[in-house]
C-alpha positions in Angstrom: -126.5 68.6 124.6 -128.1 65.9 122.1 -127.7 67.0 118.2 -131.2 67.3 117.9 -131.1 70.4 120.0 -127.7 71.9 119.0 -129.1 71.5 115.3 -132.6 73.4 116.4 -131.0 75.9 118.2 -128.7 77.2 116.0 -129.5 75.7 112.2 -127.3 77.8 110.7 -123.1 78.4 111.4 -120.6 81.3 109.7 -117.5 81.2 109.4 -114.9 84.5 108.6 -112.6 84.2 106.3 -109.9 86.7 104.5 -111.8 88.4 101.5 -110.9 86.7 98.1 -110.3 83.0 99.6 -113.2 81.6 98.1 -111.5 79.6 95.5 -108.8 78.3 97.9 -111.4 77.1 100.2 -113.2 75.2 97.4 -109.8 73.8 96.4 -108.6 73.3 99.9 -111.6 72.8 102.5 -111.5 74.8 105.3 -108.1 74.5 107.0 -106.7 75.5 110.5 -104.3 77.2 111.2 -101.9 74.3 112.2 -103.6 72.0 109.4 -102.6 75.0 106.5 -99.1 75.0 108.1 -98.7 71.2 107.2 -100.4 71.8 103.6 -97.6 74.7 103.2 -95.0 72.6 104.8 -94.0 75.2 107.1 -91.6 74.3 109.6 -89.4 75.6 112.3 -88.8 79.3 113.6 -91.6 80.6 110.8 -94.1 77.5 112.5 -93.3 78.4 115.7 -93.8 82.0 115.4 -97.6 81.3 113.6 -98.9 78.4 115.3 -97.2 79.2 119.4 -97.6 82.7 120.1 -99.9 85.6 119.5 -100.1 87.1 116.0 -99.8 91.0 115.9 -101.0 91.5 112.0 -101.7 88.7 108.8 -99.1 86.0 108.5 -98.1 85.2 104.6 -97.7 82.1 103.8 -96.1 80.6 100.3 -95.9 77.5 99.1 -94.3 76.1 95.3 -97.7 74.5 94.4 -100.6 75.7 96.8 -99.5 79.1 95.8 -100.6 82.1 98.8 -102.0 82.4 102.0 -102.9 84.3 104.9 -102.9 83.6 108.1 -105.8 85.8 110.4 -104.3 87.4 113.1 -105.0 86.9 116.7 -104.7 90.6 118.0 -107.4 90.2 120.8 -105.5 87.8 122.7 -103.9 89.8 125.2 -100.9 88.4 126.5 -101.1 89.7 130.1 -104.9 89.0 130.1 -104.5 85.5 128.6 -102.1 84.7 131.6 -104.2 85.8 134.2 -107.0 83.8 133.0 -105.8 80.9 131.9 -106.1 77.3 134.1 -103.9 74.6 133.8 -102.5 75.4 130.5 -99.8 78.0 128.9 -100.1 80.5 126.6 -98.2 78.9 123.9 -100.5 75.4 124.9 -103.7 77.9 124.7 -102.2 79.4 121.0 -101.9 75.4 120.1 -105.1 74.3 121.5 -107.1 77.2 119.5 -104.7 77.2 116.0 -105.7 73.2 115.7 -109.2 73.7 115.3 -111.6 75.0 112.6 -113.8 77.8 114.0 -117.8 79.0 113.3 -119.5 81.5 115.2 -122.7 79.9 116.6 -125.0 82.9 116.0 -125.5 85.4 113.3 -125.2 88.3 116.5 -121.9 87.1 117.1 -120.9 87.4 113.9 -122.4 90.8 113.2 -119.9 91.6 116.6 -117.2 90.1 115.1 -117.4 91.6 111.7 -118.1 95.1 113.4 -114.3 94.7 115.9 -112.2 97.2 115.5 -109.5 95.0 113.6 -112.1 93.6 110.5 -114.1 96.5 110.4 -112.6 98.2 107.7 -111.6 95.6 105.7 -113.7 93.6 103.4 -114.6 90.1 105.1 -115.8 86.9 103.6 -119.1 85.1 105.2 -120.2 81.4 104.8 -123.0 79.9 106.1 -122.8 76.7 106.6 -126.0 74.5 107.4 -125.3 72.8 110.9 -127.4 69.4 110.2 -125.4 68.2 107.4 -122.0 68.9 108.9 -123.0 67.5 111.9 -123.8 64.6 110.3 -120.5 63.9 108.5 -118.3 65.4 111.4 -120.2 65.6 114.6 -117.3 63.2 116.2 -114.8 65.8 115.5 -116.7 68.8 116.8 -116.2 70.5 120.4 -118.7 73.6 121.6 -117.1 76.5 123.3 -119.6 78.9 125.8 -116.8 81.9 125.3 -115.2 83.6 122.4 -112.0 81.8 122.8 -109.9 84.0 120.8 -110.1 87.0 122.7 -109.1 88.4 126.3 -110.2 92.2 125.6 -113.0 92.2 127.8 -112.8 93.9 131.1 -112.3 90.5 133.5 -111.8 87.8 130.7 -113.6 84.4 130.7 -112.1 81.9 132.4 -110.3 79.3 129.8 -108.4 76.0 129.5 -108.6 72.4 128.3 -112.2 72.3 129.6 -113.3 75.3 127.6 -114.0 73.0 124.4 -116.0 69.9 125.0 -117.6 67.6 122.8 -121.2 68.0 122.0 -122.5 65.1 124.5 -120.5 66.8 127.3 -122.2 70.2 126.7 -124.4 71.7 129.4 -127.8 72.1 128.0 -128.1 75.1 130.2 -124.8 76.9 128.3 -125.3 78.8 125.5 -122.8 77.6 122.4 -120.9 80.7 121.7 -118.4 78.7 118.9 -118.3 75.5 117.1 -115.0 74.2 116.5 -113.9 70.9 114.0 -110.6 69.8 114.7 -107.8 70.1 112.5 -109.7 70.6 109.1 -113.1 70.8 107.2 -112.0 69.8 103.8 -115.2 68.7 102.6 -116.7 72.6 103.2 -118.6 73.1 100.3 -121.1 70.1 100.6 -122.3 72.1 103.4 -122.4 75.4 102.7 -125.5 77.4 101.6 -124.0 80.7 100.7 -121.0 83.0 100.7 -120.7 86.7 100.5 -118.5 89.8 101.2 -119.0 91.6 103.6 -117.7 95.6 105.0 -117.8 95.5 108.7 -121.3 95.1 109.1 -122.7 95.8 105.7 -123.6 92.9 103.1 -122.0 94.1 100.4 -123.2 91.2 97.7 -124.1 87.2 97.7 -121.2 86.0 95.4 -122.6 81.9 95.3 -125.7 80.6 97.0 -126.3 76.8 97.1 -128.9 75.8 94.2 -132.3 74.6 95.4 
């Protein structure tokens, strides 16, 4: 897929983030998981438990300086499920490979499903919509499209997934939807690109708290 048509099929990205994170991510960009690790300078048993294995619940994270965090879960990665349909990777290589990357949901349906899971649901969620052109333009050598939802292994006979799930833009079959986009490791200049942000209860649009001027 040529940029042309990833940026006229799908114009506009959204990315979830914990309710209330708005000023971090202005501060801090957007992180992953394994990128806000190093900003917190976590290390270790804590790292290891975070960034290598599932995530039953909301991690906490502290730092002197950067103050709090939270970590999203990753409660629809079933263990069992993940095993059986992962190739040519572990689990703890598949937790690795997903926690260094920056995720956006390709389409406002699979956001609406997202927002409406049983696990966000009922708590307020935060939206940004993040125009596609312009952060293609600064970061398009850094991105990788996924055809699955990569985070998940609920569904009845799960996706096949491994180190070919992710490819970069060029190597992306025209004929293959783009379920996620993904920017490694961080997107700390977020706010260039984004057009609006609001809160969200599962699949209600509760208000617009900032919308890009112009």
């Amino acid at each position: 897929m040529d940029l042309e048509r990833l940026t006229s099929r799908y114009p506009v990205l959204y990315h979830m983030a914990e309710d209330e994170s708005w000023e971090s991510i202005r501060t801090h960009g957007l992180l992953s998981t394994s990128a806000l690790l190093d900003r917190f300078e976590v290390e270790g048993e804590e790292r290891l438990a975070i960034e290598s294995a599932r995530r039953p619940g909301i991690v906490r994270v502290e730092h002197p300086e950067h103050g709090v965090a939270l970590v999203r879960d990753n409660k629809p990665m079933q263990e069992k499920s993940l095993e059986k349909c992962l190739l040519e990777m572990t689990p703890r290589e598949w937790y690795e490979h997903l926690n260094r990357r920056v995720f956006f949901w390709a389409t406002e349906e699979r956001l609406l499903k997202h927002l409406n899971a049983k696990g966000n649901r009922d708590r307020l969620q935060l939206v940004l919509e993040v125009d596609t052109a312009e952060l293609l333009r600064r970061h398009s050598e850094r991105v990788t499209l996924s055809p699955i939802n990569s985070g998940a292994t609920f569904a009845l006979g799960p996706a096949p997934r491994g180190p070919d799930t992710f490819r970069r833009i060029a190597d992306h079959p025209d004929g293959k939807p783009a379920v996620e986009l993904a920017v490694d490791h961080a997107v700390p200049d977020i706010t260039d690109f984004v057009v609006s942000v609001s809160r969200w209860h599962g699949v209600e649009k509760l208000e617009e708290m900032w919308r890009r001027p112009g």
